[in-house]
N, C-alpha and C positions, 0 to 999 in steps of 0.2 A: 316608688322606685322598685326596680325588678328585683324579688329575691335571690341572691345567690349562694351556693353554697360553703361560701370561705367567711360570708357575713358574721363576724363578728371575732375572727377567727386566725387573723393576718396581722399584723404591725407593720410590715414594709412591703409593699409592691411587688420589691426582685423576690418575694417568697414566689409570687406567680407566673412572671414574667415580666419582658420590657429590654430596654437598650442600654448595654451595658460598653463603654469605652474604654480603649486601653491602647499598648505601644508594643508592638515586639522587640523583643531584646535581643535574641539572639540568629545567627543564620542570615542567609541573602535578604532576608526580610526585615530586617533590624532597621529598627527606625519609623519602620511603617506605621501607621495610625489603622485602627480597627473598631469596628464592631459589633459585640457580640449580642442579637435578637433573640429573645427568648417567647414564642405565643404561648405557652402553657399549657400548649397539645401534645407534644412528644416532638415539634417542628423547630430546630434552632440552627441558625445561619450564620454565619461572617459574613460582614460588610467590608470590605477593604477600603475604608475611603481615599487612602493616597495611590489607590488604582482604580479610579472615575467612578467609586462606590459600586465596583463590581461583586459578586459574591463568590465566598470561595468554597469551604466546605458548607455545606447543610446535611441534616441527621432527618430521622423522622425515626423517635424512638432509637433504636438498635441498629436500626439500617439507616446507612450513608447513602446520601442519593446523586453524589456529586464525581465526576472522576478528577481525579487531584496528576498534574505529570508531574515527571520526576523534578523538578525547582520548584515546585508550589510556590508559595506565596513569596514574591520578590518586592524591590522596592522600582519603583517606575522609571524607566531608562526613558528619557524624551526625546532619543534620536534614534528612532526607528523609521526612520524613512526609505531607507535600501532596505532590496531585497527584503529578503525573508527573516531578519534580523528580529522582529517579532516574535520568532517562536522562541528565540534564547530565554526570553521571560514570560512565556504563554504557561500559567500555570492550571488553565483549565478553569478547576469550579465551577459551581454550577451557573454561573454567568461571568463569562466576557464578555465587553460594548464592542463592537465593530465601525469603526467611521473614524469621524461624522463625516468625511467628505469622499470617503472611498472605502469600496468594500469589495476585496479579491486580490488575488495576487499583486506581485510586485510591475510594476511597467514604468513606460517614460515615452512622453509624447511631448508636442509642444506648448502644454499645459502645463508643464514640471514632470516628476519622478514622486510615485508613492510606492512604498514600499508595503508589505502584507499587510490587509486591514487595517490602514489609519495610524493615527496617531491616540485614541482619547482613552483607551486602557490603560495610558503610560502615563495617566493627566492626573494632578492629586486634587481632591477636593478643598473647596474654602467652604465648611460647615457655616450653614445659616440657621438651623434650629434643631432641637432634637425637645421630641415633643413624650414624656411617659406618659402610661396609665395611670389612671388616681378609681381604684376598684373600690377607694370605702365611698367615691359618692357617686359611683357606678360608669367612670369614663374606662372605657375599655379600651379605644384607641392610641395604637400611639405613633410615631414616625420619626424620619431623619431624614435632612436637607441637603443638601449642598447642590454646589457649581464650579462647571467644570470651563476653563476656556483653551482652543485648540487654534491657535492665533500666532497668528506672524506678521511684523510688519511690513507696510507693502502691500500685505495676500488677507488673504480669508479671515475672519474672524465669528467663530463659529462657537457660541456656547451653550453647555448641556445643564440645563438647571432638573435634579433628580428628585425625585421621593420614594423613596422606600418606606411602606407602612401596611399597618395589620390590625389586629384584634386579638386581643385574650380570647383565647375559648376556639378560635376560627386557624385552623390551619393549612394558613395563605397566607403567599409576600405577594403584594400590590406594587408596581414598580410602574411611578408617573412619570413622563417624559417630557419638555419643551426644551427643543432646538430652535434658538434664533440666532438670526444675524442681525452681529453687534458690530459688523465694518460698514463701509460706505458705498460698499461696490458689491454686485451680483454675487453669490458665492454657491457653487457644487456643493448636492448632501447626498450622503450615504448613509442609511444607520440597517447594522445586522444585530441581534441577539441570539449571540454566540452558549447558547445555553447545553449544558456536557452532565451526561449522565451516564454514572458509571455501577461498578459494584458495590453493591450486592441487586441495589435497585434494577440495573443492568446484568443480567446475568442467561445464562442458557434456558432458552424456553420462555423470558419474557418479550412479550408483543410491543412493538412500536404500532404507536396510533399515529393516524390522519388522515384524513379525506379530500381528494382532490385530484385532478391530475395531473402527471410525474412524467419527466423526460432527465433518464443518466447523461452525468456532463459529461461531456466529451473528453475523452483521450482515458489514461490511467486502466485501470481495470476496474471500472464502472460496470461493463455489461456483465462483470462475473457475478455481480450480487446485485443490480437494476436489473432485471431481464423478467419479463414475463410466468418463465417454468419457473423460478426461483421464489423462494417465499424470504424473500428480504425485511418482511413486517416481524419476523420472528428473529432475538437476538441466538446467535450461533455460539460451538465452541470456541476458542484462540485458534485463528486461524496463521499458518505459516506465510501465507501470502499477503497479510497485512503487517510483516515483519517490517519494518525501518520505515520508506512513505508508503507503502501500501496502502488505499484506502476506496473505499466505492461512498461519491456523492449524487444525492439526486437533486433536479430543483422542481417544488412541488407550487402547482395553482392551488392554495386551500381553497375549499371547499364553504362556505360561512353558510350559519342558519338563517333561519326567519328575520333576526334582531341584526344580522350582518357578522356574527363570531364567531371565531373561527376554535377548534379544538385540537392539542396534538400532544403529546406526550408516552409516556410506557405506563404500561401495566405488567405487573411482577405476583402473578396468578400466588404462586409459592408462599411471598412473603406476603400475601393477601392484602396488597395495597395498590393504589395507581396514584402519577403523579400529572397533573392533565397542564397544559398551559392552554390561556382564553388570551386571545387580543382581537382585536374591532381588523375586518378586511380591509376597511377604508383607509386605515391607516399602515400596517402592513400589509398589504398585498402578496409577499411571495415568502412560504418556507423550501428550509433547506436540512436535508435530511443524511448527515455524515455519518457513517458506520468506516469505524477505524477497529478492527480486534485482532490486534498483535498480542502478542504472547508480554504480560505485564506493562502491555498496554492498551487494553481496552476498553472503546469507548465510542458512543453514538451521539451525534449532535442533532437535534433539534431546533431548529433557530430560526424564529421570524424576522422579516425583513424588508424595507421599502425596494430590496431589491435582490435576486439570488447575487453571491458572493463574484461578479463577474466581471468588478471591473470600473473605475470609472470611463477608460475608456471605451468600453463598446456599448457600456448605458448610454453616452453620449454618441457614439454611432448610432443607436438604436433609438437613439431621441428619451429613454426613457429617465435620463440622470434627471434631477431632481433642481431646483433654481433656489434659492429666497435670496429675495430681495432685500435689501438693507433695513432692518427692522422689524421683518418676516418673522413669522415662528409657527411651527407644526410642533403638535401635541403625540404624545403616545402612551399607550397604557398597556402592561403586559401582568397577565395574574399567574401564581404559579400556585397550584393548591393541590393538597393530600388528598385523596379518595379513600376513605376506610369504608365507606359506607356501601356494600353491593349494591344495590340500587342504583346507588351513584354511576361504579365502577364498569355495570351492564349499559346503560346511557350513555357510557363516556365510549365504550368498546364499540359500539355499532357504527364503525368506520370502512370504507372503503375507499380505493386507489381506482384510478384509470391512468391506461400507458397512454401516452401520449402521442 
């Protein structure tokens, strides 16, 4: 067995890390069920499991690397289907789920009415395992389960069975995904990861990574911060023009390597760290690149996805919405891991854009 250095030296596990559970008590989040991940790098996260085991704050060391808005952590409202009513309890973190069956604003066709991004952030978990480390006989992995279902009678029935898991010693959340359909008829899928990174990790002077090529959505003030002479890879001061919805987004073709991966994330030169996320092209095919910097509110999104944030409707114009069939299921895998290592940090940086 591999020696380690705690060998002989620990009595309980949570000395190193592992998954810790618990209830809020107080505030709009009372009630909620949580978990708190510890890897025993400097890397600790909240799981919100009664919001689809989204994450909300994560640290690395001293630096937060999450932007939290002003309601943080709520308890799941499950009639968000109008409008933009979504954002009443959009608390950010460094991940919100988008979907599963629609991903972009609000609309209504004669396939029903969804409202902003889905319904499955507002979904609570039914925990199926929670797996700790055991370091004295050298398991270092550990994880958390659940599922999530986004179902109505009549319509769709769409469920998210998740894993979130890691390693002692490794600092990285591993986030497994299988979406299937558990109704009897065709069912529309959308899935975005809505991943929000704020201060200090986000701050003036640090780089937004990704490769690939980028066309500004249309309308808003997009081309003020998409545009060519503009250096949009770099995060800016508070800006007045991202006051109230002010916002510039782009939707990006990544780029994938040799293996098919794709990389994107910030590096924060300052605080001498980068935080990168990897997922498989094959399975997400399109990022989306939100830079919001209001004045105590700032904050860049990052977020892979089977589709930019456009729409069931005009994916289904466009042919490009998604189908499973009854019993269907697509996999996904999204890694989100610390770079302290320069080496690391200089492999992860050598990114380039194309305008589109």
């Amino acid at each position: 067995m591999t020696q380690y250095p705690w060998k002989d030296k620990v009595s309980n596990p949570a000395q190193l890390g592992g998954i810790e559970t618990s209830v809020l008590d107080n505030g709009a989040g009372r009630g909620v069920r949580i978990a708190w991940i510890n890897t025993g790098t400097g890397l600790r996260y909240k799981v919100v499991l009664d919001r689809a085991m989204d994450i909300a704050e994560a640290f690395y060391n001293q630096h937060s690397l999450a932007w939290l808005s002003h309601s943080g952590t709520t308890s799941p409202q499950p009639f968000t289907e109008r409008g933009i009513n979504w954002l009443r309890t959009f608390g950010g973190g460094l991940l919100t789920t988008c979907g599963l069956s629609h991903v972009g604003g609000p609309e209504q066709d004669e396939y029903g009415e969804r409202g902003l991004h889905g319904y499955i952030s507002n979904t609570p978990a039914e925990i199926e395992s929670i797996i700790q480390p055991d370091p004295a006989i050298g398991k270092l992995d550990f994880s958390i389960t659940g599922r999530m279902l986004e179902t109505t009678v009549f319509g769709p029935s769409l469920e998210l069975k998740r894993t979130i898991s890691g390693t002692l010693g490794q600092p990285v959340i591993r986030i497994h995904d299988e979406v299937v359909n558990r109704g009897n008829a065709m069912a529309p899928h959308m899935l975005l990861y809505h991943v929000n990174f704020g201060w200090p990790l986000a701050d003036e002077g640090t780089k937004i990574i990704w490769q690939g090529e980028w066309q500004a959505r249309e309308g808003g003030i997009n081309g003020d911060i998409f545009r060519d002479d503009y250096d949009f890879r770099t995060c800016p001061a508070p800006l007045d023009a991202h006051s109230g919805t002010g916002e510039a987004v782009a939707f990006i073709d990544p780029a994938p390597d040799d293996a098919g991966q794709c990389a994107a994330g910030l590096y924060n030169e300052k605080a001498g760290f980068a935080v990168a996320l990897r997922f498989q092209k094959s399975q997400l095919p399109w990022l989306t690149n939100w830079q919001h910097w209001g004045r105590g509110e700032y904050v860049t999104g990052v977020e892979p996805g089977t589709h930019p944030p456009i729409g069931q409707a005009k994916a289904r114009a466009d042919q490009s919405l998604l189908f499973l069939e009854p019993g269907e299921r697509r996999s996904y895998d999204l890694d989100i891991e610390v770079l302290h290592n320069q080496a690391q940090i200089n492999q992860f940086t050598k990114q380039k854009s194309i305008n589109l």
